[in-house]
C-alpha positions as YAML, in Angstrom:
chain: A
units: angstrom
residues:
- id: 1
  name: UNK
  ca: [-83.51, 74.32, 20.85]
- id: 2
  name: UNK
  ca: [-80.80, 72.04, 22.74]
- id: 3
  name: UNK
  ca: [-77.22, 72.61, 23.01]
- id: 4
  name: UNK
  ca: [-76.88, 69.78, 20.15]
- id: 5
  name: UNK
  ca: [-78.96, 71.65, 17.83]
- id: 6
  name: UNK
  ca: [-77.33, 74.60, 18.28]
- id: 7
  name: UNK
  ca: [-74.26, 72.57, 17.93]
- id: 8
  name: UNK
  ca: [-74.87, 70.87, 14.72]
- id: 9
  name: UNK
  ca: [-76.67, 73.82, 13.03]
- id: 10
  name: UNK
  ca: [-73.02, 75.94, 13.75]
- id: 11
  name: UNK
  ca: [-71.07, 73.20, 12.25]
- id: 12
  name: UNK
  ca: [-72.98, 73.09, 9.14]
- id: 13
  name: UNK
  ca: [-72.91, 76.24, 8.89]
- id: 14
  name: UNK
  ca: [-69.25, 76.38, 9.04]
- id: 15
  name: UNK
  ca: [-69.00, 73.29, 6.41]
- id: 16
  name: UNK
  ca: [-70.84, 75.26, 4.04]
- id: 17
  name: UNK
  ca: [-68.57, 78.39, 4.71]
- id: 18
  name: UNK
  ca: [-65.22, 76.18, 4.23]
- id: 19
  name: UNK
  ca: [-67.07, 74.18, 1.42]
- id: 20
  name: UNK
  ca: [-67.67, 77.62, -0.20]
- id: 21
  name: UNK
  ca: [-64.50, 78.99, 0.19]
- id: 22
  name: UNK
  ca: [-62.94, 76.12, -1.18]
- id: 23
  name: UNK
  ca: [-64.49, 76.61, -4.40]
- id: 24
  name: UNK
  ca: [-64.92, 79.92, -4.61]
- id: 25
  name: UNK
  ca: [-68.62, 79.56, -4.84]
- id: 26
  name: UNK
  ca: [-70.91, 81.85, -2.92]
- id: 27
  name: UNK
  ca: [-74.07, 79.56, -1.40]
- id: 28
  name: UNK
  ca: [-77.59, 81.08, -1.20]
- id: 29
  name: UNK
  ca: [-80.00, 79.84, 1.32]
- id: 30
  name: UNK
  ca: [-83.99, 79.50, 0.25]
- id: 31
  name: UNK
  ca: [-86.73, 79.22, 1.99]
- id: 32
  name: UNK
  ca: [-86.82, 75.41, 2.36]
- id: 33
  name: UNK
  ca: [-88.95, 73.48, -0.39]
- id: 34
  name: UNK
  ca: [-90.34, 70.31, -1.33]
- id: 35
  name: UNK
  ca: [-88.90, 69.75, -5.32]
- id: 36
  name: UNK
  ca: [-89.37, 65.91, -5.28]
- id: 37
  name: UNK
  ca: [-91.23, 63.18, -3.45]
- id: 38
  name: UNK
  ca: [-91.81, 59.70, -5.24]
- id: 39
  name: UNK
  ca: [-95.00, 59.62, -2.85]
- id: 40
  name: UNK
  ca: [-96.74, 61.57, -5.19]
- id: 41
  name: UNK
  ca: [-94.68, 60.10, -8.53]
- id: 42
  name: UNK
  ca: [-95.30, 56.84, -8.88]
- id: 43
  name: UNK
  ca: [-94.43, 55.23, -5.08]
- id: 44
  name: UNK
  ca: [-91.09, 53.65, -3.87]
- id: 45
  name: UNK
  ca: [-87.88, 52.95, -5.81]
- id: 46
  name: UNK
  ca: [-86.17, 49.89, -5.92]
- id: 47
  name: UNK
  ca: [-83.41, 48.07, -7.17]
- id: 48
  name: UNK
  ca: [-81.73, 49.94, -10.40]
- id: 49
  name: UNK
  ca: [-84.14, 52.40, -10.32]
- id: 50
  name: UNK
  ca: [-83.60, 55.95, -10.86]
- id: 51
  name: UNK
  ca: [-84.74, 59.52, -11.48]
- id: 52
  name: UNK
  ca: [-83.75, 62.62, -13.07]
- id: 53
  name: UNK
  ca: [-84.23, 65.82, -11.73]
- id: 54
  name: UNK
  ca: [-84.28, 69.58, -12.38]
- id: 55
  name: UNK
  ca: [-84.06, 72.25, -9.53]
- id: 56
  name: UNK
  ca: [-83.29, 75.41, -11.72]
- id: 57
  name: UNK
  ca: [-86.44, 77.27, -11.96]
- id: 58
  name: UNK
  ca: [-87.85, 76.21, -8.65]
- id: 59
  name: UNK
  ca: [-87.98, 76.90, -4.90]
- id: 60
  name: UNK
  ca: [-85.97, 80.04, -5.54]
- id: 61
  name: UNK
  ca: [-83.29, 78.19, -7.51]
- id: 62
  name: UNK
  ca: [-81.65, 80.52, -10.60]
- id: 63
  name: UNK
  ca: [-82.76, 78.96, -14.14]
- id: 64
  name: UNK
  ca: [-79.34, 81.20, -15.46]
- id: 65
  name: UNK
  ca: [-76.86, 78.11, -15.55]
- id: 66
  name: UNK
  ca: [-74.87, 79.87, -12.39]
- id: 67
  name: UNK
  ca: [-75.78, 77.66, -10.24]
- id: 68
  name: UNK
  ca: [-73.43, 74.54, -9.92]
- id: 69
  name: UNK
  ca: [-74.98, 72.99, -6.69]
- id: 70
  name: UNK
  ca: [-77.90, 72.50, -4.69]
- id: 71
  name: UNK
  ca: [-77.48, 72.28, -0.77]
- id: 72
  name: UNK
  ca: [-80.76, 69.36, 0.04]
- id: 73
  name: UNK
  ca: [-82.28, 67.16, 2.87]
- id: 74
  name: UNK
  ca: [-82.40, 63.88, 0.97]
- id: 75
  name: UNK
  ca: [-84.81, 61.70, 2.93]
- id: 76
  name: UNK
  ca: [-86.20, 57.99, 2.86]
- id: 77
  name: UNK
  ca: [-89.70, 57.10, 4.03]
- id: 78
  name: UNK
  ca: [-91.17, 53.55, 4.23]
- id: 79
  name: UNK
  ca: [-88.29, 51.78, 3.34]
- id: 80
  name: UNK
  ca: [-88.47, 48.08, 2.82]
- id: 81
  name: UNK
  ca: [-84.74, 46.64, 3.42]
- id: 82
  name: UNK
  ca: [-81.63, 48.00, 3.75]
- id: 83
  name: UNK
  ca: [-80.16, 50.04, 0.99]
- id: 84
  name: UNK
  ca: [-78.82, 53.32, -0.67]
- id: 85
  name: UNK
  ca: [-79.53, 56.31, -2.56]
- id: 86
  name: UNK
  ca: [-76.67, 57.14, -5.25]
- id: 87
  name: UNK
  ca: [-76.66, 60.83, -7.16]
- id: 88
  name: UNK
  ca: [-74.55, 62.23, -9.66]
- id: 89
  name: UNK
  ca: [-74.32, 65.30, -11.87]
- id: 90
  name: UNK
  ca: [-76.63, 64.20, -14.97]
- id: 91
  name: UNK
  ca: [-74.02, 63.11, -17.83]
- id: 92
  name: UNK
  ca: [-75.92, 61.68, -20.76]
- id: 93
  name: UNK
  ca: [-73.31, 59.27, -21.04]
- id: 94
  name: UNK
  ca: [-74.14, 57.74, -17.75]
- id: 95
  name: UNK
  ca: [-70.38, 57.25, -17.01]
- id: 96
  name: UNK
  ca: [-70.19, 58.77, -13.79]
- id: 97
  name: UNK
  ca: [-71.17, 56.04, -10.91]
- id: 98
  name: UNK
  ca: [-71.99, 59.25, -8.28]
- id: 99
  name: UNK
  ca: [-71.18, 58.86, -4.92]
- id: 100
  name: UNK
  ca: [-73.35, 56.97, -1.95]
- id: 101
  name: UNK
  ca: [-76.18, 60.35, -0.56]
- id: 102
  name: UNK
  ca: [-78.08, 58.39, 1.61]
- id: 103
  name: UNK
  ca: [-78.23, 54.95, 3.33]
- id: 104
  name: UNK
  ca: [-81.52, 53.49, 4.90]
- id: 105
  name: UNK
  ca: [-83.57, 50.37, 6.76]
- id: 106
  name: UNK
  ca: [-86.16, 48.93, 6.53]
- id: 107
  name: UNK
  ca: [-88.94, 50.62, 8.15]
- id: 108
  name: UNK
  ca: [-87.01, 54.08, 9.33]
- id: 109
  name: UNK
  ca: [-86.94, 57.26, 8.29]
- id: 110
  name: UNK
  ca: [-83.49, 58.34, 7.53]
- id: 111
  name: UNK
  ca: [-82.19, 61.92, 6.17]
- id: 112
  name: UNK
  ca: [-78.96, 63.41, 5.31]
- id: 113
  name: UNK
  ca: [-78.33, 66.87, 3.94]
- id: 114
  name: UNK
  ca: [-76.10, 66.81, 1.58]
- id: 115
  name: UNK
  ca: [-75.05, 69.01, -1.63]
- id: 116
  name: UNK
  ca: [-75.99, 68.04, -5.12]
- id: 117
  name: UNK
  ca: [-73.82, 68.89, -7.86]
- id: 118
  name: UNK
  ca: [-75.43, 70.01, -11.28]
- id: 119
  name: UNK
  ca: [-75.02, 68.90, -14.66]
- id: 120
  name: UNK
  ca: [-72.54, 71.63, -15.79]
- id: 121
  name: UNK
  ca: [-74.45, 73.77, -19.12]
- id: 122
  name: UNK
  ca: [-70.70, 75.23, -20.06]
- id: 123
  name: UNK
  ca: [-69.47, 71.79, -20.54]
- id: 124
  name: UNK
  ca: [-72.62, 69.85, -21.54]
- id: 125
  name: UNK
  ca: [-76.14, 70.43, -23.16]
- id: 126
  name: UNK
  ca: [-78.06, 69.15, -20.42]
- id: 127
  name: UNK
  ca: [-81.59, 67.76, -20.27]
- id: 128
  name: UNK
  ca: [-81.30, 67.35, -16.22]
- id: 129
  name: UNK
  ca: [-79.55, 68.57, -13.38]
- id: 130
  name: UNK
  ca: [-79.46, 65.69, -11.45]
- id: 131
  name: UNK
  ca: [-79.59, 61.54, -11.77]
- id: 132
  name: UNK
  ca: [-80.31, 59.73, -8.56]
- id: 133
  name: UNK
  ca: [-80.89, 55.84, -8.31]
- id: 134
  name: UNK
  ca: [-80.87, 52.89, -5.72]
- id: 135
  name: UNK
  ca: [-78.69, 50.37, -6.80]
- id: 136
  name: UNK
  ca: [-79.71, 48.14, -3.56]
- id: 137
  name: UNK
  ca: [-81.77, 45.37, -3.63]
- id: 138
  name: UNK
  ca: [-84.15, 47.29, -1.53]
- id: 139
  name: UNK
  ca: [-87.03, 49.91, -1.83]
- id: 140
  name: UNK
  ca: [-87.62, 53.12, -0.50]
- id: 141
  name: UNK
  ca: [-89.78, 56.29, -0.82]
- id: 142
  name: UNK
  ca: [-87.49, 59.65, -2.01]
- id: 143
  name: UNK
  ca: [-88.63, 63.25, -0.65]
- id: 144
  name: UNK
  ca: [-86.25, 65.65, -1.67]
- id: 145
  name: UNK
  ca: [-86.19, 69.64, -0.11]
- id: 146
  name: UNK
  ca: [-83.85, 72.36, -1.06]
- id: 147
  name: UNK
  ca: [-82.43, 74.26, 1.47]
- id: 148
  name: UNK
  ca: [-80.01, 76.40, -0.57]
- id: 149
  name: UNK
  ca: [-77.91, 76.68, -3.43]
- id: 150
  name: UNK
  ca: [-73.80, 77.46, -4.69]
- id: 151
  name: UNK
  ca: [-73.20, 79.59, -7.71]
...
């Protein structure tokens, strides 16, 4: 492991203690797992197209409703242009334009971990945890692995 690694791996660690602090949330690491990759659902995404997800249930993830967030490596594979991965807590009124998880280009593999907030079952009945879409003119492979969770 190089001095980078190390590096990086103690400031994410820190990000998720502040992070968790912050909110008062304790996080829970799993051991890491695969819960979505489009190369076995139906091939690449492109332009205004989107999936739901559910992560309670799997890869160690509480079903209860405590959890609030996932903490995942969102990743792009065989990408064909340049665009962007979107996510949001699922809302069924679709109001919520989520924020930007992901960019990628054409022909790279890109990654980012980043934390996925879920649809919140005090507030709303929810059918999904999660809505992700690319809104980019521009297609892309989605593998998805939780590393962890807040609740």
């Amino acid at each position: 492991m190089t001095v980078l690694t190390v590096a990086l791996a103690i400031l994410g660690l820190a990000a998720i203690a502040a992070a968790a602090f912050a909110t008062n949330l304790t996080y829970s690491t799993v051991e890491p797992c695969r819960t979505f990759d489009s190369r076995q659902a139906g091939g690449p995404f492109g332009f205004g197209d989107g999936f739901f997800l559910n992560f309670g249930g799997f890869c160690g993830v509480p079903a209860d409703g405590s959890v609030k967030a996932v903490m995942a490596n969102v990743i792009s594979v065989n990408a064909s242009g340049t665009g962007y991965v979107r996510a949001t807590a699922w809302d069924p009124t679709f109001s919520s334009p989520g924020a930007t998880i992901l960019n990628f280009n054409d022909g790279l593999v890109s990654s980012n971990a980043v934390p996925l907030p879920l649809c919140d079952v005090t507030v709303l009945t929810c059918d999904w945890d999660v809505d992700l879409w690319i809104p980019a003119a521009a297609t892309s492979n989605i593998v998805i692995d939780v590393i962890g969770y807040f609740s």
